[in-house]
C-alpha positions in Angstrom: -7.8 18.7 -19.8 -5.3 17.5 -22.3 -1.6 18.5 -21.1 -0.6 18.4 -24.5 -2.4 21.4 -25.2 -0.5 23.3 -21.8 2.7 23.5 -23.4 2.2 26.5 -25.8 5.7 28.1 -25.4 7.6 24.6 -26.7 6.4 23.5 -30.6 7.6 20.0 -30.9 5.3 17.4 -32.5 3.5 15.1 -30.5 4.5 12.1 -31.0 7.8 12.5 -30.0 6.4 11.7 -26.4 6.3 7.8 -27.8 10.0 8.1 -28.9 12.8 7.8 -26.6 14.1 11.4 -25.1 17.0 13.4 -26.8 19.9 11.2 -26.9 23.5 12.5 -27.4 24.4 12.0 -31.5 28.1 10.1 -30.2 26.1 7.4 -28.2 23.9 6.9 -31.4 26.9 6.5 -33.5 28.4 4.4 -31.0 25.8 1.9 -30.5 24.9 1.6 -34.2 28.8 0.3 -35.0 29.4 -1.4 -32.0 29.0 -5.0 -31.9 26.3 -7.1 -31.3 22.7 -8.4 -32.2 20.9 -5.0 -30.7 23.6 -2.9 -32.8 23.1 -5.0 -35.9 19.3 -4.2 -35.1 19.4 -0.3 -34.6 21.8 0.0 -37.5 18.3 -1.3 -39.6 15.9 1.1 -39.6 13.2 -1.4 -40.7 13.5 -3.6 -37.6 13.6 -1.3 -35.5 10.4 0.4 -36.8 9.1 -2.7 -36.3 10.4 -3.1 -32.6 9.2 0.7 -31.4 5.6 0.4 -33.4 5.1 -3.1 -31.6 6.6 -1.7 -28.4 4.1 1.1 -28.2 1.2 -1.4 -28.5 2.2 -3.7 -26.7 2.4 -0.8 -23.5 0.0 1.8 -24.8 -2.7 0.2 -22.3 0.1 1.2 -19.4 -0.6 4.5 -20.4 -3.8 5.7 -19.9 -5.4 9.6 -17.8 -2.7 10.5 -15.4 -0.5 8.4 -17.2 0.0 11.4 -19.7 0.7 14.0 -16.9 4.1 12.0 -16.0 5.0 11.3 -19.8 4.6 15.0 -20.4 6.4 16.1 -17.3 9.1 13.7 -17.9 9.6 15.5 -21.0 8.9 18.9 -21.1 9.3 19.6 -16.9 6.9 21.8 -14.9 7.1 25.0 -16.8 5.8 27.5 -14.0 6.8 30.3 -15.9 3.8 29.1 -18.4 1.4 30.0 -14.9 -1.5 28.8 -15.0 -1.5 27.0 -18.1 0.3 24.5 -16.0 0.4 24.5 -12.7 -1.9 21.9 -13.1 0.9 19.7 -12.8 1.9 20.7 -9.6 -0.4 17.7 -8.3 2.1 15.0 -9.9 5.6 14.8 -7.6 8.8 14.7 -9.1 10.4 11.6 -8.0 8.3 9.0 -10.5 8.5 11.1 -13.9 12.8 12.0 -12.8 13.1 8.0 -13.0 11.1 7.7 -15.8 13.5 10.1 -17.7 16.3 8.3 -16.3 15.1 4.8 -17.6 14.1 6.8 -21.2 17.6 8.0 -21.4 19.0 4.5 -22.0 17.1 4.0 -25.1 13.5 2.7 -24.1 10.7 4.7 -25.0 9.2 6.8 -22.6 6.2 4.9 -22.0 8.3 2.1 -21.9 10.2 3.5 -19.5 7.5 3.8 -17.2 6.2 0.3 -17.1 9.6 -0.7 -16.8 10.0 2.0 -13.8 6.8 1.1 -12.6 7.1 -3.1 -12.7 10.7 -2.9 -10.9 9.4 -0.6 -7.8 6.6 -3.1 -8.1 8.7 -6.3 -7.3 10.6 -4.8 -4.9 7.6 -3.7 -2.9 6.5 -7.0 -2.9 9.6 -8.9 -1.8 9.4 -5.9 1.3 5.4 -7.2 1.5 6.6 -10.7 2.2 9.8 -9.9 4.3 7.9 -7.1 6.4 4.7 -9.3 6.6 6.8 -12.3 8.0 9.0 -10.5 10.5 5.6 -8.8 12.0 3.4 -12.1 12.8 6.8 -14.0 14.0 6.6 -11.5 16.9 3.2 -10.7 17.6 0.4 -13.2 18.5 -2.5 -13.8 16.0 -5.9 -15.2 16.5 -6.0 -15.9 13.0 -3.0 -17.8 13.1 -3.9 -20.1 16.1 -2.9 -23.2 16.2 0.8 -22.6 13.9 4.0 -21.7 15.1 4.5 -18.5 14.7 7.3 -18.6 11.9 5.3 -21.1 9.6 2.0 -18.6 10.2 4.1 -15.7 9.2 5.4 -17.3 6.5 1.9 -18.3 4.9 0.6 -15.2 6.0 3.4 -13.2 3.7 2.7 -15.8 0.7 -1.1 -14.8 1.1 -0.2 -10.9 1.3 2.1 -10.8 -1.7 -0.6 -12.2 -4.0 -3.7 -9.8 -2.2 -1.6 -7.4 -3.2 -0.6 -8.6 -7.1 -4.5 -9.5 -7.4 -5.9 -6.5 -5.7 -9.0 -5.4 -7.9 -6.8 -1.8 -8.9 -3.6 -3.6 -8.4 -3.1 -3.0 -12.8 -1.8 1.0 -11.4 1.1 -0.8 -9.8 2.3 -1.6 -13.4 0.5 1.5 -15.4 2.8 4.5 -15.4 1.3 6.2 -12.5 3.4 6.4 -9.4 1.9 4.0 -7.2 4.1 1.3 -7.6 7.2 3.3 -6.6 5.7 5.0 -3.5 4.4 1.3 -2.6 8.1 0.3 -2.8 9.7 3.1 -0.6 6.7 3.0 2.0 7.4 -0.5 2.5 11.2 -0.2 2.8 10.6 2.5 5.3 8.4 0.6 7.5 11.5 -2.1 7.2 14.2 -0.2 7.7 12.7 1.7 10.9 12.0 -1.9 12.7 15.5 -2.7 11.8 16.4 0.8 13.5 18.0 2.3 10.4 17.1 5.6 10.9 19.4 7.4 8.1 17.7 4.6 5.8 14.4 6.2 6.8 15.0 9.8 6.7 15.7 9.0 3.2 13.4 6.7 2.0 10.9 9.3 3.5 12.5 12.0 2.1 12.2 10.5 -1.3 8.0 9.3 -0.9 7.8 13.1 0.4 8.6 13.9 -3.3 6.8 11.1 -5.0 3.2 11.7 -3.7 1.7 14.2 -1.3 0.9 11.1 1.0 5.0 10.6 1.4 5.2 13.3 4.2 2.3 11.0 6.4 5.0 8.5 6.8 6.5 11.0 9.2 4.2 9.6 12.2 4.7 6.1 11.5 8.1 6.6 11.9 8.3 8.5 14.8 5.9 5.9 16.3 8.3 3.0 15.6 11.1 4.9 17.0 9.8 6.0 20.3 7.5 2.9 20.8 8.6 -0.1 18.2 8.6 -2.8 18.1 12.2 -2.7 17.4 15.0 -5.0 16.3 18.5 -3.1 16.7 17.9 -2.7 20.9 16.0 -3.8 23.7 13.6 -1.0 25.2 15.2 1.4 27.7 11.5 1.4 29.4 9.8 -2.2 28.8 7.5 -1.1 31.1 6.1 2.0 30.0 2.5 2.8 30.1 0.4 4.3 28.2 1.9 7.6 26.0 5.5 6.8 28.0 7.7 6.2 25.4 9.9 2.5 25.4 12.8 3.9 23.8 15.0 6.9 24.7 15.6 9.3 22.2 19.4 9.5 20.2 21.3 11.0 18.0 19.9 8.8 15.2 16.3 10.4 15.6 17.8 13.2 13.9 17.4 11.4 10.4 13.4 11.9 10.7 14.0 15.4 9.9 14.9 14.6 5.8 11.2 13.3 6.0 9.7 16.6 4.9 12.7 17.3 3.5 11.4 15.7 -0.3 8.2 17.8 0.0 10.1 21.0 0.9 12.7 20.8 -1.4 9.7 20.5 -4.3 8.0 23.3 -2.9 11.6 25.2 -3.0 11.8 24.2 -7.3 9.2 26.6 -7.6 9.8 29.2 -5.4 13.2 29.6 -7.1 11.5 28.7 -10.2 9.5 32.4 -10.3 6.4 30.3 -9.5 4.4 29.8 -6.0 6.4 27.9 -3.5 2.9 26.3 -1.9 1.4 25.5 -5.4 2.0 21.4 -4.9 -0.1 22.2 -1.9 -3.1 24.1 -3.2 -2.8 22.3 -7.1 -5.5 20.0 -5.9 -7.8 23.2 -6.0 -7.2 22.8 -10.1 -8.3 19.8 -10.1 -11.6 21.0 -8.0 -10.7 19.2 -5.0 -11.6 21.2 -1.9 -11.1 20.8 2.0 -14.5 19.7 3.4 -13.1 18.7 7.6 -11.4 16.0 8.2 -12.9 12.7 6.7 -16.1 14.4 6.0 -16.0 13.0 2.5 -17.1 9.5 3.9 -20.3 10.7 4.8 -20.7 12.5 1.6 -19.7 9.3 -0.1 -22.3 7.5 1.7 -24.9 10.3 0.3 -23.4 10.3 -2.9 -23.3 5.9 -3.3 -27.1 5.8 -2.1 -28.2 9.0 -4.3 -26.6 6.8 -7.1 -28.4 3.6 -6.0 -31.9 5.4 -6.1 -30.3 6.8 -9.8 -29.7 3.4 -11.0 -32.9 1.9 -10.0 -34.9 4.6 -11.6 -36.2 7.0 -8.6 -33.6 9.1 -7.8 -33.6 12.5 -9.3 -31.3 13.4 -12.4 -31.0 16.9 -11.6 -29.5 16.0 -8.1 -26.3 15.3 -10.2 -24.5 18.3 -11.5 -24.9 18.1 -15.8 -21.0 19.2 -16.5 -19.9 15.9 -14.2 -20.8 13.8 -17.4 -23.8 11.3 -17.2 -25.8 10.8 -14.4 -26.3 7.0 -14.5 -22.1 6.5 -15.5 -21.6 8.9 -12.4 -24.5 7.2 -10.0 -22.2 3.8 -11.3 -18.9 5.7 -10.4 -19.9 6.9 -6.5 -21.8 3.7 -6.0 -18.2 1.5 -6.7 -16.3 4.0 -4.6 -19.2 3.7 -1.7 -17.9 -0.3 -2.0 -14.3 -0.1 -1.6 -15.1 2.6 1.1 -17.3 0.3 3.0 -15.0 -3.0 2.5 -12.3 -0.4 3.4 -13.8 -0.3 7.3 -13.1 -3.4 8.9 -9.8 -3.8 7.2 -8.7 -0.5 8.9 -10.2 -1.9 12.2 -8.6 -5.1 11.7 -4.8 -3.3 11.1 -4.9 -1.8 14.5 -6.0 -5.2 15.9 -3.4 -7.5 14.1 -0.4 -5.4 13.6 1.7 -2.9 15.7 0.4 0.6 16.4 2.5 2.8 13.7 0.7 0.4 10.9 -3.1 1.3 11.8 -1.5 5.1 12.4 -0.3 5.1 8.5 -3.3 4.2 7.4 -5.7 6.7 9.2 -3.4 9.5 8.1 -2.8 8.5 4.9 -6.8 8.3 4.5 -7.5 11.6 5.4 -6.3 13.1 2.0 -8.8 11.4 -0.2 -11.3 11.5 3.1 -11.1 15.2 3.3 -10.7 16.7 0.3 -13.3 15.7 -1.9 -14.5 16.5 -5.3 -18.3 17.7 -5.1 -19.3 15.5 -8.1 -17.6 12.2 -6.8 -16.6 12.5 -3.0 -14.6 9.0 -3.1 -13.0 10.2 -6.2 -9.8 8.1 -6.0 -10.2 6.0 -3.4 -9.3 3.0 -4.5 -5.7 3.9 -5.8 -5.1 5.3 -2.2 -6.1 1.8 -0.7 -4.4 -0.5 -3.1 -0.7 0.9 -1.9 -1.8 0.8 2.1 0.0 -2.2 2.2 -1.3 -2.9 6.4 -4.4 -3.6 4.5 -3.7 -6.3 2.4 -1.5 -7.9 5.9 -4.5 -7.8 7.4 -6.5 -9.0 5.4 -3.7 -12.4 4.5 -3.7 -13.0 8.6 -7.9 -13.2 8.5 -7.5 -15.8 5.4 -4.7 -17.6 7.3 -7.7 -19.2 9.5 -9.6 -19.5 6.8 -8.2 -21.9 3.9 -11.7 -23.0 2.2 -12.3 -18.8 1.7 -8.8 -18.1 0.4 -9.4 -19.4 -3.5 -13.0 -17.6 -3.5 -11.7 -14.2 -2.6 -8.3 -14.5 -5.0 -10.8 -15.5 -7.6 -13.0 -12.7 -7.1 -10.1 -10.1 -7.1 -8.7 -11.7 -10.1 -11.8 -11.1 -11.7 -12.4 -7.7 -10.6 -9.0 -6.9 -11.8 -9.2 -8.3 -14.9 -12.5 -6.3 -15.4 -11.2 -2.8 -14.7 -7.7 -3.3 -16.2 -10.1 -3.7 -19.5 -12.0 -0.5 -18.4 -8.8 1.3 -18.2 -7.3 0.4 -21.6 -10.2 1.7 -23.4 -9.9 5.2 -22.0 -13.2 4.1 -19.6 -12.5 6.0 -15.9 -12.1 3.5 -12.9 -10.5 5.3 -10.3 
């Protein structure tokens, strides 16, 4: 579905989505006789062709499938009045495309906008990667560490982190206009600020995920987690001794804040009750999209089904009519649930090794935050975006630094291979080819 072709009640031409949004005609003026090289330059109307046309090739590859949903609801909003000719958009949360408006406001194109958007969350998640990474393994013992101090083997493992994350083989979404980038950055200053014990911090940074993707609200149980059983900076626990379920801190005023967590979702779901629209739409929008609820992570197994019926397709004895004919081609979909089956399967032992290397509320976060894409499939391809989901579980990429800590001689081989994989699919996306 093009959602271009949704908005039937606004005629404006299309290409007005690679322009900059409306700006007020006095700022215009303003900037064009002001002083200054970029005033000299918008006040000639052949450089600055020149500047926009280059600009929008140089970031057209940013912009690619659900790239368009974010440019279009940046500048046209939701629309639920249109019904159902949108409510497809429902599935894409507010918080990314407001910023991108807000970015395109100063003057940068739109899809401009959103690599700039998406680039800045990006380097802020990654400074949080390194600080959260170090603060974590200078307090907890690590096999994979053994034989460093505990500060130096924090600090190599955060080096290592930063650059499994900024090689990851889907790592190119991070600076695509998608939203990954920016949930990244607020997950990770979440997790920060709640070992810190800045609770009002975290009501809000959760409050803001909550609108950004549907994952946001998840963060919820991390966060309670840290709270009640840390590890904490800001106090010593009222009950070191506490087995089992006991809880090691007592509960304070400040545990109020973890009630603006759902707060983001809820206020979305409240735009489009007041809207005239269905309040629970961003909850049932994945049905337009022809995801369904299967159980909880029953799309694994299906995944497993799917990546072997595609293995026998590829090799020339599996069936073609096992694949359903409006999915596309069989052998391109046999391809597509066969990758997914790998990052599923490589996806295993990293969640195994998060609950063995880092504190409890990590490994938590990641089993919740699977059980979207693990329970509600797509009958065609039951992985069907995996791989975004993993590359912004940030525990995963800590784990996986601490196991190459131990292991210099395997550190270059794996960055290589990731390199490599990324290079290849950031090629597959910028010639409209589906990856994830």
């Amino acid at each position: 579905m093009n959602p271009d072709t949704a908005e039937l009640a606004v005629v404006e031409p299309a290409h007005e989505l690679a322009a900059p949004f409306a700006q007020p005609k006095r700022g215009r003026r303003r900037a064009a006789t002001g002083a200054g090289w970029w005033a000299r330059m918008r006040a000639d109307p052949a450089r600055m062709s020149a500047v926009r046309d280059s600009a929008r090739a140089l970031a057209a590859p940013a912009a690619r499938w659900d790239a368009s949903w974010f440019l279009v609801i940046a500048h046209y909003g939701y629309r639920p009045d249109l019904g159902a000719f949108t409510s497809s958009r429902a599935a894409f949360f507010p918080v990314y495309p407001l910023g991108l408006r807000a970015v395109a406001s100063l003057g940068a194109p739109p899809v401009i906008a959103g690599v700039l958007l998406s680039i800045g969350a990006l380097a802020l998640a990654l400074y949080g990667i390194h600080r959260l990474t170090t603060l974590e393994l200078s307090h907890i013992s690590l096999p994979a560490a053994r034989g460093l101090p505990a500060r130096a083997a924090g600090g190599e493992v955060a080096r290592l982190a930063v650059l499994l994350t900024a090689f990851a083989p889907m790592a190119f979404f991070l600076s695509a206009v998608y939203s990954e980038s920016l949930y990244l950055a607020l997950s990770v200053g979440l997790f920060w600020c709640a070992r810190q014990g800045r609770f009002a911090a975290v009501g809000a940074l959760g409050a803001l995920a909550g609108a950004t993707r549907s994952a946001g609200v998840l963060l919820l149980l991390p966060a309670v987690i840290l709270y009640l059983y840390g590890p904490r900076e800001d106090r010593r626990p009222d009950f070191p001794f506490a087995r089992g379920l006991g809880a090691r801190y007592r509960l304070r005023r400040d545990f109020c804040w973890l009630a603006l967590l759902p707060a983001g979702l809820g206020l979305y779901m409240a735009y489009f009750a007041l809207a005239g629209g269905d309040a629970l739409l961003p909850l049932h929008a994945q049905e337009v999209w022809s995801r369904h609820f299967a159980g909880p992570y029953v799309a694994a197994w299906d995944g497993v089904k799917a990546g072997f019926e595609g293995a026998r397709q590829l090799l020339g004895v599996g069936d073609p009519r096992a694949f359903d004919p409006a999915a596309g081609s069989p052998s391109v979909l046999a391809g597509h649930n066969l990758l997914l089956l790998g990052f599923l399967v490589a996806a295993v032992p990293a969640v195994a090794g998060v609950f063995r290397v880092l504190p409890l509320a990590y490994g938590a976060y990641v089993l919740a935050a699977l059980s979207l894409p693990l329970s509600y499939p797509m009958s065609s391809q039951p992985l069907m975006s995996l791989p975004r989901f993993l590359v912004v579980l940030f525990p995963l990429s800590i784990w996986l630094a601490s196991w190459l800590a131990a292991r210099p001689r395997a550190q270059l081989p794996v960055l290589a291979v990731s390199a490599a994989l990324l290079a290849l699919f950031v090629a597959e996306f910028a010639t409209w080819h589906w990856v994830a």
